[in-house]
N, C-alpha and C positions, 0 to 999 in steps of 0.2 A: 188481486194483482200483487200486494203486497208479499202476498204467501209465496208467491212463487219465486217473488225477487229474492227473498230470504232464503228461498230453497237453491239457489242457484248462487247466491253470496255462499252458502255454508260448503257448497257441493263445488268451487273453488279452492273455497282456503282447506281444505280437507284435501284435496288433489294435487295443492302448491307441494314442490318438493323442499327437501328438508336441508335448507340449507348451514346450517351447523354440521352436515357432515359430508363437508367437500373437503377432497385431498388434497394436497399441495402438487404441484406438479412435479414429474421423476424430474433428477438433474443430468446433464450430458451428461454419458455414462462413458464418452469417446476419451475422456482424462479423468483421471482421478482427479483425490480432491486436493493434493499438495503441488507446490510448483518451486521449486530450487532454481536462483537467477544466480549469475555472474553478473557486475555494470561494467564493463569497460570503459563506457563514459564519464566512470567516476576519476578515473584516471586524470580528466582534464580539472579537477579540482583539487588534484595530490592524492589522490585514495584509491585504493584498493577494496571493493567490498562483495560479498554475498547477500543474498537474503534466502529468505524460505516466509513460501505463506502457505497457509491451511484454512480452506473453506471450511466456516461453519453451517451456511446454510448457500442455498442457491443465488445469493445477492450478498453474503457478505461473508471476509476473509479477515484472520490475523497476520500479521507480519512482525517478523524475527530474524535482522539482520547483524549484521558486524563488517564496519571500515575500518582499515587502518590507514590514517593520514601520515605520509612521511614525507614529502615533499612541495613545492608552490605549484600548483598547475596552471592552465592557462586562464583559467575562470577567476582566480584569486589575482585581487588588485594587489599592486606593486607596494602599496602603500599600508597593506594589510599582514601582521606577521603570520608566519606561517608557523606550524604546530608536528609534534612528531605525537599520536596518540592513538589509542583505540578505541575504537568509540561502537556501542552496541545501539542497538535502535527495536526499537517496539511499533507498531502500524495497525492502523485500522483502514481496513478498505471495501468501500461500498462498491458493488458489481452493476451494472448494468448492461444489455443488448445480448451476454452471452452468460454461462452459469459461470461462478466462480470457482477454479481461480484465472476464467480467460474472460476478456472482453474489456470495455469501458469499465475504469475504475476511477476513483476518488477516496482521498483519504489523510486524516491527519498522522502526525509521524513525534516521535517524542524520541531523544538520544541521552546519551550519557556518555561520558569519556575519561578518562584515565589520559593525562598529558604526562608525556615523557620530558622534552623540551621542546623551548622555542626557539626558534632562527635567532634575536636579541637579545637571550639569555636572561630574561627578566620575565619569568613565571613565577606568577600571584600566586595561584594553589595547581593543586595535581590532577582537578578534575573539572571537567568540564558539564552545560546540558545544555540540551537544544528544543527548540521546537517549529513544524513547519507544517507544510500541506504539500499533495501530491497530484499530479492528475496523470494517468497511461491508458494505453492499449498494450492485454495480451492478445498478443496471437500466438494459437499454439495452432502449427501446423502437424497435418496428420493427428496422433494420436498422441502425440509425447515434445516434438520439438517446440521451444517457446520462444519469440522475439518479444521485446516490452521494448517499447514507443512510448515517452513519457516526459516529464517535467516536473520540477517541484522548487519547492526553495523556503526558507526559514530563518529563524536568529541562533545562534552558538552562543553561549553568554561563558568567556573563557576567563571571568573575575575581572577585570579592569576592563574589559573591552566585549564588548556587543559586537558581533558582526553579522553581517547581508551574507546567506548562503544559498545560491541559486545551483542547482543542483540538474543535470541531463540527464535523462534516463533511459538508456539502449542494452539492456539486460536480453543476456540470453541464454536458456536454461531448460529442463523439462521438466513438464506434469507428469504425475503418476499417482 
């Protein structure tokens, strides 16, 4: 009896497939891997910005933006000065529910700026950096239009002063 369990253990694991050589799976192929946004909603915190991201794999993308802050928008407290600067930004974003660069994302965000002036005329040094987290939805309809649905927010450290930057994000752009 034993012979034959032996014979039937080996005549198993000899029949198991070989899992070291499973694919990964194709990614949507309905959008490329790059996606260029406009925020419009950046507007309500004085800024102006683009971005661009680039999937590295089917779950995860880099981000490569630039704002320019020129005026107080409606998200900045009254009590908070306001900054004329450019500020470039770097992103990491994890994908989820669809292949990247659409779907459920999450992501930290690291900036840097170059300050022109401030509204009180009392600028510490010339540059700024920031750090914060992100959370959206792309949808990219069809094959190329993008809406992003999203949120985020972080600290600006602008030399004397720390500030709360909560940030909307209504980006709208295409994949290709």
């Amino acid at each position: 009896m034993s012979t034959s369990l032996l014979s039937l253990l080996v005549a198993v694991l000899v029949s198991a497939p070989d899992v070291t050589a499973v694919e990964p799976e194709p990614r949507d192929t309905t959008y490329g891997p790059n996606l260029l946004l406009a925020n419009p909603a950046d507007l309500l915190g004085g800024a102006v910005s683009v971005e661009y991201e680039r999937a590295l794999t089917s779950w995860f993308g880099l981000t490569a933006g630039v704002s320019v802050w020129s005026f107080r928008g409606d998200l900045v407290p009254e009590d908070t000065p306001s900054f004329t600067s450019l500020s470039p930004e770097l992103g990491a974003r994890f994908h989820f529910v669809r292949d990247a660069p659409g779907g459920l994302w999450v992501g930290p965000i690291l900036s840097g700026g170059y300050l022109f002036s401030r509204n009180d005329g009392a600028l510490v040094r010339s540059w700024s950096w920031g750090l914060g987290a992100a959370l959206g939805y792309n949808f990219i309809i069809g094959h190329h239009f993008t809406v992003q649905l999203g949120a985020g927010a972080g600290f600006v450290d602008y030399g004397d002063l720390l500030v709360w930057a909560p940030r909307l994000r209504l980006g709208l752009g295409w994949a290709f």
